[in-house]
C-alpha positions as CSV (number, residue, x, y, z in Angstrom):
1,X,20.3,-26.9,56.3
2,X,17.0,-25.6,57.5
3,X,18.5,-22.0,58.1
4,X,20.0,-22.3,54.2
5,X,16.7,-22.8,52.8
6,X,14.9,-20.0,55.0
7,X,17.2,-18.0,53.9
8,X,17.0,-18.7,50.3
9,X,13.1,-18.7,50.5
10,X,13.0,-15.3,51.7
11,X,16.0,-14.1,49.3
12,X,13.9,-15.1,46.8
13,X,10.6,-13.3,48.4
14,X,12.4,-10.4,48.9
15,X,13.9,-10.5,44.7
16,X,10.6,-11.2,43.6
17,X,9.2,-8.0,45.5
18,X,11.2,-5.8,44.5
19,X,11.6,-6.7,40.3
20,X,7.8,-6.5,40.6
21,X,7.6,-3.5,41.8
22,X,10.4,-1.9,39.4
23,X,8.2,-3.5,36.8
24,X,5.5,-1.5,38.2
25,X,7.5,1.4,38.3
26,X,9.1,1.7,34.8
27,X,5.2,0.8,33.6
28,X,4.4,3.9,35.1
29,X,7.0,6.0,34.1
30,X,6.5,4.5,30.2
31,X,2.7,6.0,30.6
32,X,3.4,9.2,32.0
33,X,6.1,10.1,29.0
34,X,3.7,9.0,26.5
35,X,1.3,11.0,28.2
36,X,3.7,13.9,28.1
37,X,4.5,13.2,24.6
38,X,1.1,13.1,23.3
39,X,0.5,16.5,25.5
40,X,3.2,18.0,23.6
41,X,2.0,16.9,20.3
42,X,-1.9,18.4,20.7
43,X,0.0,21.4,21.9
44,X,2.1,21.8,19.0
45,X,-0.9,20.9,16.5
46,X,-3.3,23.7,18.6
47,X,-0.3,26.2,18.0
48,X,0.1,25.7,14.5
49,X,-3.4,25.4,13.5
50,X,-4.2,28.7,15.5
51,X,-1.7,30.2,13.5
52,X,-1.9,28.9,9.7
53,X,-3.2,31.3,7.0
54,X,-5.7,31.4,4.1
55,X,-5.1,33.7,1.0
56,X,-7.0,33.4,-2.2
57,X,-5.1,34.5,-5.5
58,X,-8.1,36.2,-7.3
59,X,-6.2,36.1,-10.9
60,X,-5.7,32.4,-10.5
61,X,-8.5,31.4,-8.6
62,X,-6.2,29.3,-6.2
63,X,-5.9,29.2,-2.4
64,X,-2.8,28.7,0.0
65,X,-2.2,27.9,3.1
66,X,0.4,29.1,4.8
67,X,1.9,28.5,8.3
68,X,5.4,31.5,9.5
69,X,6.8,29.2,12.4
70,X,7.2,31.8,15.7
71,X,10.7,30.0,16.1
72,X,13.4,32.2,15.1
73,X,14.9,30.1,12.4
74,X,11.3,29.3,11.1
75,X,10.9,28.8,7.4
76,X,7.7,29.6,5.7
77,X,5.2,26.7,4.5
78,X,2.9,27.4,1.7
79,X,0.5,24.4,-0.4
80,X,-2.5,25.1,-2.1
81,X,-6.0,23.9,-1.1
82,X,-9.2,23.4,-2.0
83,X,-11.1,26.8,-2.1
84,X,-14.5,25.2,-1.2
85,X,-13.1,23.7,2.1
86,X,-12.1,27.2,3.6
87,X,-14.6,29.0,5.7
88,X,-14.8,32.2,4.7
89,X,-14.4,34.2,7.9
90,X,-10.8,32.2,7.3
91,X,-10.2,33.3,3.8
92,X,-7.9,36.5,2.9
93,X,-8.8,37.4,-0.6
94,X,-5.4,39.1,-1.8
95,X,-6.0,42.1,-4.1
């Protein structure tokens, strides 16, 4: 009888050891991905912002932005902005 609950005490010492520290584990693992992810994400964001375009339409007054995707089935993006909040080192004036 004493052997069957020594055993059992350390059967459950040696379960609650180890779901702790696969707890622990996939804790980890969940905080390195999102870390990834979010890497990933800036990343993206830097490229596309380092590679959007400004044009001003001088018959219309209106200014675009526009963003060519460097993947090779990229489409084009285009919307209009607010002139005003474009610095003008950034601005191509279309003639």
């Amino acid at each position: 009888m004493r052997r069957m609950i020594t055993l059992t005490v350390v059967v459950v010492i040696i379960l609650t050891l180890f779901t702790g520290c696969t707890e622990k584990v996939r804790e980890a693992r969940r905080v390195r991905e999102e870390a990834k992810q979010q890497l990933l994400i800036q990343s993206n964001a830097n490229k596309v912002i380092d590679t959007i375009k400004y044009i001003k339409d001088p018959r219309t007054n209106l200014c675009f932005t526009y963003y060519w995707g460097d993947e090779p089935n990229a489409s084009l993006s285009i919307t209009t902005v607010p002139c005003d909040s474009i610095s003008p080192e950034l601005l191509t004036v279309a003639e």
